[in-house]
C-alpha positions in Angstrom: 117.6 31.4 61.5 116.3 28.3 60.1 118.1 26.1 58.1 118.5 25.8 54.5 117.7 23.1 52.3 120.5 21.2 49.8 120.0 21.9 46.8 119.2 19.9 43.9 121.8 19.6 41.5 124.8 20.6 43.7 127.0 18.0 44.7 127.7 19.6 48.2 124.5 20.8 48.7 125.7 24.4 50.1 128.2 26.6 48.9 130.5 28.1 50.0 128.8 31.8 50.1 125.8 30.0 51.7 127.7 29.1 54.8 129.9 32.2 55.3 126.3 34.4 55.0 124.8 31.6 57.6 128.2 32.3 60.0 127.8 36.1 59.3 124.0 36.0 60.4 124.5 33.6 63.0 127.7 36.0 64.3 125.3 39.6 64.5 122.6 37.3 66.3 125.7 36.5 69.1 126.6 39.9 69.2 123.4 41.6 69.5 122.6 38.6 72.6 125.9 39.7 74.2 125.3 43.7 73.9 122.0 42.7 75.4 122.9 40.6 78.1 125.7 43.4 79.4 122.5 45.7 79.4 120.9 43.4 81.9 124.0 43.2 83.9 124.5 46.8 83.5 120.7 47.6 85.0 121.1 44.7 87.7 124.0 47.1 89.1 122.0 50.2 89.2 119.3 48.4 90.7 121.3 46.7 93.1 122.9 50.1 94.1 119.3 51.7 94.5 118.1 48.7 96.9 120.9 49.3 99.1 120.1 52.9 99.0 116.8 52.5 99.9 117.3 49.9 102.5 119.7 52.3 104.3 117.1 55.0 103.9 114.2 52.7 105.4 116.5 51.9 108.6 117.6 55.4 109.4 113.5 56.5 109.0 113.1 53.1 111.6 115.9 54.9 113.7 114.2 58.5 114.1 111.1 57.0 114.6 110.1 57.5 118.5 109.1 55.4 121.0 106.5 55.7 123.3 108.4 57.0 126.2 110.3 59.4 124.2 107.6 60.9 122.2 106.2 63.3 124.5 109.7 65.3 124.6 110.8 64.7 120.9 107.1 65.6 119.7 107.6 68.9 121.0 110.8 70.0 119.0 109.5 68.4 116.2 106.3 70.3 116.5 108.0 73.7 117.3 110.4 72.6 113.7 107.2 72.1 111.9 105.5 75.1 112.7 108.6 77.4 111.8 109.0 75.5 108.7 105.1 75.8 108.0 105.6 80.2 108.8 108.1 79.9 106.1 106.3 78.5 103.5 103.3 80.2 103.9 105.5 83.7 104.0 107.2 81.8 100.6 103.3 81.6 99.1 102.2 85.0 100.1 104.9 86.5 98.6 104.3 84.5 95.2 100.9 85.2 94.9 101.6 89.1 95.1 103.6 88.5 92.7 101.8 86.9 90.7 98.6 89.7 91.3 101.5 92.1 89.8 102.4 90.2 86.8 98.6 89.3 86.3 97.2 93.3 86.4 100.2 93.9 83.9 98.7 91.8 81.7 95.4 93.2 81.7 97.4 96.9 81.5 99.0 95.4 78.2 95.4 93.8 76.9 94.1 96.8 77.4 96.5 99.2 75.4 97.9 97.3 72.5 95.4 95.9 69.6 94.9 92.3 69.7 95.4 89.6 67.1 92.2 89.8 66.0 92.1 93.7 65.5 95.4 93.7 63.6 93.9 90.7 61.3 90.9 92.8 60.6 92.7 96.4 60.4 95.1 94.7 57.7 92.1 93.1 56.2 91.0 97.1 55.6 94.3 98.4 55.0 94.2 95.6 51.7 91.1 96.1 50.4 91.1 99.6 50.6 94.5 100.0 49.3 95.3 103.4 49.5 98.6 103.4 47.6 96.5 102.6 44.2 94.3 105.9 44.7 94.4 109.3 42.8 95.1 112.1 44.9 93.0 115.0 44.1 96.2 117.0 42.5 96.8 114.0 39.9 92.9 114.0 39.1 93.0 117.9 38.4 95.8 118.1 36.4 94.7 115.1 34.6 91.1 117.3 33.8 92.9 120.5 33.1 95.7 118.5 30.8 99.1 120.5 32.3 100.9 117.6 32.9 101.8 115.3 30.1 101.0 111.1 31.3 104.0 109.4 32.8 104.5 105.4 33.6 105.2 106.5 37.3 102.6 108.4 37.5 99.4 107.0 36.2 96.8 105.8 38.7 95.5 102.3 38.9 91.5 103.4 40.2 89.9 106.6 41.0 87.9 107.1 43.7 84.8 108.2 41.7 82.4 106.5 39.5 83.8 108.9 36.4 84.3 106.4 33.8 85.6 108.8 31.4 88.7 109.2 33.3 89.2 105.8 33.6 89.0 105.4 29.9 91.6 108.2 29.5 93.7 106.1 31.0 95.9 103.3 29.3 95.8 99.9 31.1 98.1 98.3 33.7 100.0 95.7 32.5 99.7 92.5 34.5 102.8 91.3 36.2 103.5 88.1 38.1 104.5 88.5 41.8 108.0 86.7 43.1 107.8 84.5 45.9 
C-alpha cells in the first residue's frame, strides 16, 4: 500500500483514523500472506507424501523386473497370467456388446411404435388450428334452423363448419377475454 502524503494544514500531518485504516490494511495484507503461505506448506506435504509414494512404487516395479537368467522361467507364468486375464476380458466385452445389441434393437422397437417429437409437434399443431371444441355439432346446427331450443351462453357456438353466413349472423358475438398466465 503506498504511502500517504502529510497534509497541508495539519499540524501532524496524519490523523489518527489515517493510521489505524493504514494498520488495518496493512494487518489483512499479513493475514492473507500467512493463510497463503500455510497453503504452500500444506501442498509441500501432499507432495512430499506422493514422491515417497511414487519412489516406493518405482523400486518395487525395479524389484519384479527380471533378469536375464530368470526370464525364461518367470516369462512363462507371466505369459500363462496374461493370457487368462486376456480370456477374461474379452468374455467381459462379449458379453457387453450383447448387451448392448439388446438395449440398441429396443430402441429401434420404441422408435418405431411411439410418435416422435416431431410428429407430436405437428399433430398438436393440427389439433390447434383445427380446434374441434369450437365446432357446431350437427344437433346444435338443426335445432338452431328449426328454432326448438331457445339460445343459451353455454351453448352458443364460436364457428360453423359451413360457409352459411346467415347462421353466423344469427348469432351474438363472443366476448373477448384475456387469458391468465
Amino acid at each position: 500500500m503506498p504511502h500517504r502524503r502529510a497534509v497541508r494544514g495539519k499540524a501532524g500531518g496524519y490523523t489518527f483514523d489515517d493510521v489505524i485504516r493504514d494498520i488495518k490494511a496493512l494487518n489483512s495484507s499479513v493475514l492473507l500472506l500467512s493463510q497463503k503461505m500455510n497453503y504452500l506448506v500444506r501442498n509441500e506435504k501432499i507432495l512430499g507424501r506422493n514422491f515417497i509414494i511414487l519412489n516406493k512404487k518405482l523400486k518395487a516395479v525395479e524389484h519384479r523386473k527380471p533378469s536375464a537368467s530368470a526370464l525364461s522361467g518367470s516369462s512363462e507364468e507371466l505369459s500363462a497370467e496374461l493370457k487368462d486375464l486376456l480370456d477374461e476380458i474379452d468374455e467381459r466385452v462379449k458379453n457387453h456388446s450383447l448387451i448392448l445389441s439388446e438395449v440398441k434393437s429396443d430402441f429401434a422397437k420404441l422408435g418405431s411404435v411411439y410418435a416422435k417429437q416431431e410428429d407430436l409437434k405437428e399433430l398438436k399443431y393440427i389439433v390447434e388450428a383445427i380446434n374441434p371444441l369450437e365446432f357446431v355439432t350437427l344437433e346444435q346446427v338443426k335445432d338452431l334452423m328449426v328454432g326448438t331450443k331457445p339460445f343459451s351462453k353455454k351453448a352458443l357456438p364460436i364457428r360453423t363448419l359451413g360457409s352459411d353466413t346467415s347462421l353466423k349472423k344469427a348469432l351474438p358475438k363472443r366476448k373477448k377475454t384475456k387469458k391468465k398466465k
